[in-house]
N, C-alpha and C positions, 0 to 999 in steps of 0.2 A: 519555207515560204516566209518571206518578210511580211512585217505587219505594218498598214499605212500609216503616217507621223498622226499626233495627238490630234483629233479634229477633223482628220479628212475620214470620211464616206467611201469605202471602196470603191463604189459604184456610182458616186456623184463629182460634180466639183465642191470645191471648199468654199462651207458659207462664211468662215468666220471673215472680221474685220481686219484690216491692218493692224491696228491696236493688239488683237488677239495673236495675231499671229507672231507680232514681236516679242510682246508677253508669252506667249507660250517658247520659243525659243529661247527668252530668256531665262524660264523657268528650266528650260532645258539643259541650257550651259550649267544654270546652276547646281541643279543636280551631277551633271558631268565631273563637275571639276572636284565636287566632293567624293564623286565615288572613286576617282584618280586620286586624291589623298589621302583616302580610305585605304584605295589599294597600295597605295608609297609606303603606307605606314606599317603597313603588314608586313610589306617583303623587308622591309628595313629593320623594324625587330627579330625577324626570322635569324638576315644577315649578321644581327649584332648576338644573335644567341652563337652563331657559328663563330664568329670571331671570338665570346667570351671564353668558350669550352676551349681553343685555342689560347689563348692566355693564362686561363687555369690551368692549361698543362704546363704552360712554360712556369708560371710562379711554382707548381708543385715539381716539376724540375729541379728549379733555385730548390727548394726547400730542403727533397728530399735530396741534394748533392749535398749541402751543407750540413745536415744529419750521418748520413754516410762518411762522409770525409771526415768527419770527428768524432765518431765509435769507432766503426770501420780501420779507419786508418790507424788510429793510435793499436789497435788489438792487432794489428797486421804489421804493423811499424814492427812493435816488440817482439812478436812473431820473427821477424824475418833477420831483427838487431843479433839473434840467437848464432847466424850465419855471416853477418854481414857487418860492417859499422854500420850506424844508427842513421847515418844521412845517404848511403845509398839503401836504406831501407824504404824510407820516407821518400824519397824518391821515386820510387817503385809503386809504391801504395798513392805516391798525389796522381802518378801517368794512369793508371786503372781508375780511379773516380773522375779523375779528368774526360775519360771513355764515355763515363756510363753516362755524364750530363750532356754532354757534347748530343748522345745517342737521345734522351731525353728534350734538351734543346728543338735538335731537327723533327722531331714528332710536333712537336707545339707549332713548330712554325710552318709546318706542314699541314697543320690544322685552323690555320690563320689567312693562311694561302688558297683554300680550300674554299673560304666564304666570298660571294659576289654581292660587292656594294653597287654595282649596275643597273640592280631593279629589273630586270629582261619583261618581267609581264606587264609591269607599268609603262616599260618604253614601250612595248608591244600594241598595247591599249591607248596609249597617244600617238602612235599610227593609225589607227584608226578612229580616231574620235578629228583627227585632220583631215581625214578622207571622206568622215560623213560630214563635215563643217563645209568644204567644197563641196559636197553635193547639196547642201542646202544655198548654197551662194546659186546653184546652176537654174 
């Protein structure tokens, strides 16, 4: 059951003034529009947590590729020098960390991909706050 707008009487006509009734509408809008940036502001920090945790994976990506690639590799390099020359070792050891970031990489960006900067409930709720604006034009 919907509730009659501010001022009307279920059961009567509306006594208020033209005055009043502007003022009340526009007290109305005002309230609207803040509670529309209210709700912008929500979903938009929401969306920028979703994108940051996507970012911190890509930086800890970089990171941990750049740590692995130089313990890692040098101990594997030598490791493998044991059988091989030295620069098809290296070789070896850069194509296997090249893997794991690449495999790291796609997770972040996959978690970046993941976030909607579209607002759906705000767009949602200015479909209708349009809909009730026409009905008060009617």
């Amino acid at each position: 059951m919907t509730q009659p707008p501010i001022g009307l009487d279920p059961g009567g006509p509306d006594q208020r003034s033209l005055g009043q009734i502007v003022s009340d509408v526009t007290q109305d809008l005002t309230t609207l529009i803040r509670q529309e940036m209210d709700l912008a502001k929500t979903e938009m920090k929401q969306e920028v947590v979703k994108a940051g945790k996507g970012a911190g994976l890509l930086g800890g990506a970089g990171l941990a590729g750049w740590f692995l690639l130089l313990f890692l590799s040098l101990t594997l390099m030598f490791a493998l020098d044991e059988a091989m020359p030295i620069w098809a070792a290296a070789l070896i050891v850069t194509a296997v960390w090249g893997i794991a970031a690449a495999a790291l990489a796609l997770m972040g960006k996959k978690a970046i991909q993941e976030a909607n900067p579209q607002l759906p409930e705000t767009q949602q709720t200015l479909k209708e706050d349009v809909q009730w604006a026409r009905a008060q034009k009617s």
